[in-house]
C-alpha positions as CSV (number, residue, x, y, z in Angstrom):
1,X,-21.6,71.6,-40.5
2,X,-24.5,70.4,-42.6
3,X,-27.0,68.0,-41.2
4,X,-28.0,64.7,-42.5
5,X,-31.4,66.0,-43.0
6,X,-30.2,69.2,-45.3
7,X,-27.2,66.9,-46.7
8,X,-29.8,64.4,-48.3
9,X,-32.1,67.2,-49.5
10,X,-28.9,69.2,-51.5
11,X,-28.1,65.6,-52.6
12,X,-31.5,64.9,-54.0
13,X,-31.8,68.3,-55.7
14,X,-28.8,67.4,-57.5
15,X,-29.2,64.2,-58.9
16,X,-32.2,65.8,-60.4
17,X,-30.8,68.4,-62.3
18,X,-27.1,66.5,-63.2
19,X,-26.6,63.7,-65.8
20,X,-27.2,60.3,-64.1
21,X,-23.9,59.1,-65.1
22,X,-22.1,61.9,-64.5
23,X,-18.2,61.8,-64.4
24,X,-15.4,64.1,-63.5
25,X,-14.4,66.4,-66.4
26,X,-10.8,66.2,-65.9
27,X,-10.1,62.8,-64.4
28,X,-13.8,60.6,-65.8
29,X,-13.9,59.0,-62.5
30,X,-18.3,58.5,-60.9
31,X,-17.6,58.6,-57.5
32,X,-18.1,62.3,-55.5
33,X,-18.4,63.4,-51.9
34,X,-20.6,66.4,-50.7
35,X,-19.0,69.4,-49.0
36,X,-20.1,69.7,-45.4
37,X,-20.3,73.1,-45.3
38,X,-21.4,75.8,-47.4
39,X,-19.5,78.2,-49.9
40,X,-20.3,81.6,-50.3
41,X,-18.8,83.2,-53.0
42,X,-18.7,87.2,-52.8
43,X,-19.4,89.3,-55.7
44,X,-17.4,92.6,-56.0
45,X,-18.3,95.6,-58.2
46,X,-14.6,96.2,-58.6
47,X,-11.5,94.1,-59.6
48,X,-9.1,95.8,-57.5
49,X,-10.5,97.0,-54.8
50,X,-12.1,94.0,-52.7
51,X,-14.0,94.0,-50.0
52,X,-15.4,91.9,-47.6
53,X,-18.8,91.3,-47.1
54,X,-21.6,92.4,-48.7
55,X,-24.0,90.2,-51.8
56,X,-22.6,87.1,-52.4
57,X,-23.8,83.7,-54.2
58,X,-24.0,80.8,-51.6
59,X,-23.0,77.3,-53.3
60,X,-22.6,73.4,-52.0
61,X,-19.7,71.9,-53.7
62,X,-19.3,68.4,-55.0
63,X,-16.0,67.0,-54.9
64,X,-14.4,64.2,-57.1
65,X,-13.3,61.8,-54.9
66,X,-10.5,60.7,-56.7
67,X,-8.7,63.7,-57.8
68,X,-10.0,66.9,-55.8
69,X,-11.8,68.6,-58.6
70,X,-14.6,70.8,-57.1
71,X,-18.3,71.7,-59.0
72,X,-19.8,74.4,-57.5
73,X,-23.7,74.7,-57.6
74,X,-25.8,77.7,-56.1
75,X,-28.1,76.9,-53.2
76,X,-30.9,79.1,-55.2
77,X,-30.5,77.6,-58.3
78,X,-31.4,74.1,-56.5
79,X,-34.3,75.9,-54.5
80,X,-32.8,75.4,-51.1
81,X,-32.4,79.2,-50.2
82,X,-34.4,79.7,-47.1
83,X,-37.7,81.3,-47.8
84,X,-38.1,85.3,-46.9
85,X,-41.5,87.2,-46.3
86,X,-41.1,88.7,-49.5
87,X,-40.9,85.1,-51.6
């Protein structure tokens, strides 16, 4: 799953771009866990006919630790997409 190392880097990211008291928007409780694993979230050019594979949006998920509700939030947007030869 995810390393300590990446774990604490998704984790810092984060906190920097979220509310410092942030609570959970259906239940208002402040205490959250971090996915240990990734999401990837395929995108589909058509409603009814999906496939498998292909673009996607890769997310970590932070989880209310109280009553399951799950926030999403894309490994790009937080600048932790691995870096290519053409970036």
């Amino acid at each position: 799953m995810i390393d300590n190392e990446q774990k604490q880097k998704i984790i810092s990211e984060i906190n920097k771009r979220i509310h410092p008291q942030l609570t959970c928007p259906m239940c208002q409780n402040e205490n959250f866990v971090l996915a240990d694993g990734y999401i990837h979230n395929s995108l589909q050019s058509d409603l009814l006919a999906i496939s498998i594979g292909g673009a996607g949006i890769p997310t970590v998920a932070i989880i209310c630790a109280k009553c399951g509700f799950i926030s999403q939030h894309a490994v790009g947007a937080l600048g932790l997409l691995p870096k290519t030869k053409n970036d």
